[in-house]
N, C-alpha and C positions, 0 to 999 in steps of 0.2 A: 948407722948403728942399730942393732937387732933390738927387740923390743926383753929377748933373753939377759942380754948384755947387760941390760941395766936396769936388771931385778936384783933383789937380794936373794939367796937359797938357803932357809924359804923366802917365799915372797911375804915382806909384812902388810899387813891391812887394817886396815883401820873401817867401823862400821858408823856411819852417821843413820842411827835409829833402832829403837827396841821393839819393832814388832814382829809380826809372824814372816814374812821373808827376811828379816836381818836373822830371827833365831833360828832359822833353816839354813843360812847361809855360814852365818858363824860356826855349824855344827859339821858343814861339809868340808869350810874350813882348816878347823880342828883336828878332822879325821883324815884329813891330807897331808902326808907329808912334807908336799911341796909350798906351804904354805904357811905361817904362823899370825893367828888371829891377836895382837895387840892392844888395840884401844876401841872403845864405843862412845858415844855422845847422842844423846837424845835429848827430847822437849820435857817430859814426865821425870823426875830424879828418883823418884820410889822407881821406877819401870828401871830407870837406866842402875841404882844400886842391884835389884833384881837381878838384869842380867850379868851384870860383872859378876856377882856370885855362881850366877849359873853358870857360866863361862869362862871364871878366872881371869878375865880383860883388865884392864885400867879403864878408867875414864875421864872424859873431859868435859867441863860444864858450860862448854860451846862449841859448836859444828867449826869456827874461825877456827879455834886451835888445834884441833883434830886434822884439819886438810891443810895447815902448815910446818906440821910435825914433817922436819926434815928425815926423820929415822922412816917413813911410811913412803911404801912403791905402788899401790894399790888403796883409793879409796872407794868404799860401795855405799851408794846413797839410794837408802828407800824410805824418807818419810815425808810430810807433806809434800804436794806438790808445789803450791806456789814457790818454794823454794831452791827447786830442782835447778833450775839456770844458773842462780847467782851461787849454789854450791859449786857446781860443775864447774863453772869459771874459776873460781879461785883453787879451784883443786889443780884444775890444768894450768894455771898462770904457775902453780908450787910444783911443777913438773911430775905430779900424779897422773898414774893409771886410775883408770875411772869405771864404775861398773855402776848401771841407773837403772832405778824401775821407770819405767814409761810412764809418763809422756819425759821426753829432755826438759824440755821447758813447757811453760803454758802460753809461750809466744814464739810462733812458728821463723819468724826474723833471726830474736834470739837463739833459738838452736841451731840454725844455718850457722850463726858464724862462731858458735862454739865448737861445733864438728872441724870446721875451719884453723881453729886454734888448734884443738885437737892433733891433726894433720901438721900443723906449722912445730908444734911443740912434739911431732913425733910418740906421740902418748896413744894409748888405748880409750876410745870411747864407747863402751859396749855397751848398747840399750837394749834392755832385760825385754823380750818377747813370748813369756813362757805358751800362749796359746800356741805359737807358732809349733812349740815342742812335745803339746800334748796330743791325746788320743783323737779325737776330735778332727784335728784339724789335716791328720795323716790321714785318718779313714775318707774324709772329705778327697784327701788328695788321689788316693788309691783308688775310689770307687770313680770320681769323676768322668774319664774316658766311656765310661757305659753309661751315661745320661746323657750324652753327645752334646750340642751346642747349648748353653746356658743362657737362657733370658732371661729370669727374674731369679733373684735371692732378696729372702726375708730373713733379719737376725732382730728375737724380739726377748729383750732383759728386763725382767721387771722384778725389783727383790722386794717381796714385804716386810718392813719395817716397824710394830708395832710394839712398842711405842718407838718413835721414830728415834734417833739416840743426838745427843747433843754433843756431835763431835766435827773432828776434819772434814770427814768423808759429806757433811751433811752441811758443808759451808761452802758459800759463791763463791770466794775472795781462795782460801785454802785448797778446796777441791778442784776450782776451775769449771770452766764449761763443760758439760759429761762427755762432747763427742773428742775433746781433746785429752781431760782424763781418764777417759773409760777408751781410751784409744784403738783396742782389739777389733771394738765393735765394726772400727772402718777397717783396719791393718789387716784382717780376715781376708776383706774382700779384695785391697786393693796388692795382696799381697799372689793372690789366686788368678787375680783380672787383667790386672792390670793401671791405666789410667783413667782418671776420671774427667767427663767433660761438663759436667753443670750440679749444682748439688740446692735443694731446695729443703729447709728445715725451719721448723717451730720449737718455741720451749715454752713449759709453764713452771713456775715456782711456788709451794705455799709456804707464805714463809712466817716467823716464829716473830715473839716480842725481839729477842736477844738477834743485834745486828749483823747482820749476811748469811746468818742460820736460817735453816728453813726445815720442815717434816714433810716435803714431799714434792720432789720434781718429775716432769715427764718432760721427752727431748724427743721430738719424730724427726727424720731426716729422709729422702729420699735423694738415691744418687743414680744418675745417667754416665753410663761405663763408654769409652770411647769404642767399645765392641757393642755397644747398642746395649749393654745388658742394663736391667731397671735393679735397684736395688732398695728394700724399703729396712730402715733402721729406727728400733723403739729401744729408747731408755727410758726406765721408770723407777722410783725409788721411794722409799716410806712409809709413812700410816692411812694414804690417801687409797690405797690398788686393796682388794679384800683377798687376792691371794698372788702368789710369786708365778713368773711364767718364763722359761726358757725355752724357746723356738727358736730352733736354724737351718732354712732348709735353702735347697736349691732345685729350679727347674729346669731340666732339658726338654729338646726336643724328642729323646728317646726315655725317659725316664727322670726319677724325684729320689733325690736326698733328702731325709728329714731327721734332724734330732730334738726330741724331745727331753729336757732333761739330758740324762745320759743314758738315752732307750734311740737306736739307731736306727733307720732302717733304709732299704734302697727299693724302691719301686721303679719296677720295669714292666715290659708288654710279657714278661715272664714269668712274671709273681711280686711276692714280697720278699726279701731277705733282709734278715736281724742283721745288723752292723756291731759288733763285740768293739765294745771300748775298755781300756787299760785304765786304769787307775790314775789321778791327776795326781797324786800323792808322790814326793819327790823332783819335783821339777825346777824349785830352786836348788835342790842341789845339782841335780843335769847341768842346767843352765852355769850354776858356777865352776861346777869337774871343765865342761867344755871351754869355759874362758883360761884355768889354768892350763888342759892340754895346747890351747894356741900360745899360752907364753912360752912352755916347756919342751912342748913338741912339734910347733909349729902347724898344728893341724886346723883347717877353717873353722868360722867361727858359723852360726847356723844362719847367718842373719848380718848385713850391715844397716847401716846407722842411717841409709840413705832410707833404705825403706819405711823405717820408722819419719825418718823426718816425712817423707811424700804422704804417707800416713796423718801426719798432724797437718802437712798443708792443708789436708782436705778437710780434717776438723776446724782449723781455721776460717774456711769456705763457708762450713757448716754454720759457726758461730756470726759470721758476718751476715749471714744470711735469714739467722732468727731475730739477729735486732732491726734491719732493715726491711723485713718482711718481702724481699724481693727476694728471685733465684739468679744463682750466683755461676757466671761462669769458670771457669779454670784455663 
């Protein structure tokens, strides 16, 4: 049975979370006809009345009864992570279509055999890649072929935070290890390269009175590509770094990719040339127009679910690899 067949027209959905990807998703929603945005449930209840006003939603005062609402073909889950598996699963056990922000889970086991369920239950598992769909990671693709064979890439994130904020994103237990929730940072690479064969990484934390909060972590990884390429990865976050740094380059044998921010440029034995980047602005709506064309019109989807999972293996690598202080093979 087609995955057409047993939607509603429109497709209903239901949104498990109030922040900036649910109210861009909810609005591309809305503005679809093929689609009708229902219900929302979130952690914050000022946030979740909020948006039902802005949105004219119902709501529900837990994620349970939102993903077992038999009237809903489509649930979208973008809020903590910790919680992303044990959503996922009950959505697809209630014969939900499912759309996730990254990471699936924060246990790379777990998501394998959700994907699994996924497939056995015939349902949609679509995990949300939007770097894959932005400017960046095209011009990356486009210019490549003229820097010829790649042997090192450096991607370096470091956001300043000052004062550092007392929330999700800044907690061990909710956020997860950075190279599994900050997932892009590998998915980048291992989505351009390939496989990876040994991965070696550190973290530090500084952390707060208030338990598994912290104001300031650094994460270094470095990864060995089974094409020999070296790959060096910096996550940093907080009130500890005196300013913000976005680096992402690549080296060939014939020439260098480098972005700065979002200032491009490609260096060759020819010159410099400026790399023009598109605006990162609308990409959860992309990302959700293209999930309703594959229900409606059967068209690919940008990305499966495998890549993302091979992507978390190697966070998983990464995170084995900073508590045991040894490098890890694959």
């Amino acid at each position: 049975m087609s995955l057409t067949s047993q939607l509603s027209h429109p497709v209903k959905v239901g949104i498990v979370g109030t922040g900036y990807a649910a109210k861009r998703r909810a609005e591309t929603f809305i503005e679809d006809e093929r689609s009708q945005l229902c219900s929302v449930t979130g952690y914050t209840k000022d946030n979740v009345a909020d948006f039902c006003q802005a949105y004219n939603v119902s709501s529900y005062e837990n994620w349970q009864d939102l993903v077992t609402d038999k009237s809903l073909d489509l649930v979208v889950i973008c809020n903590i992570n910790q919680l992303h598996g044990e959503i996922t699963k009950l959505a697809l056990e209630n014969n939900k279509n499912v759309i996730i922000e990254y990471p699936l889970s924060l246990d790379h086991t777990e998501a394998v055999e959700l994907l699994e369920l996924a497939k056995k239950k015939g349902k949609l598992l679509h995990i949300e890649h939007i770097e894959i769909l932005g400017g960046m990671h095209r011009a990356v693709q486009k210019h490549l072929p003229e820097i010829g064979k790649v042997f090192y890439g450096r991607y370096i994130t470091i956001d300043l935070k000052n004062p550092a904020p007392i929330r999700w994103t800044f907690n061990q237990q909710l956020f997860g290890f950075p190279f599994k929730a900050a997932l892009p940072r590998i998915h980048r690479f291992t989505h351009l390269f390939g496989e990876v064969k040994s991965v070696n990484c550190h973290q530090k934390y500084w952390d707060r009175q208030e338990k598994d909060y912290y104001h300031g972590c650094l994460c270094d990884a470095q990864l060995l590509f089974k094409n020999d390429l070296i790959v060096d990865l910096i996550y940093g976050k907080g009130d500890i770094f005196i300013a913000s740094d976005r680096t992402f380059e690549l080296h060939g044998e014939k020439g260098k990719i480098i972005f700065e921010g979002m200032e491009g440029k490609l260096i060759t034995s020819e010159g410099i040339q400026p790399i023009e980047l598109e605006s990162r602005r609308g990409l959860f709506a992309m990302d959700t127009r293209i999930v309703l064309d594959h229900f409606f019109e059967s068209k690919p989807l940008y990305i499966d679910p495998e890549s993302s999972l091979y992507a978390l293996k190697i966070g998983e690598a990464a995170y084995q690899s900073a508590i045991s202080g040894k490098n890890v093979e694959i």
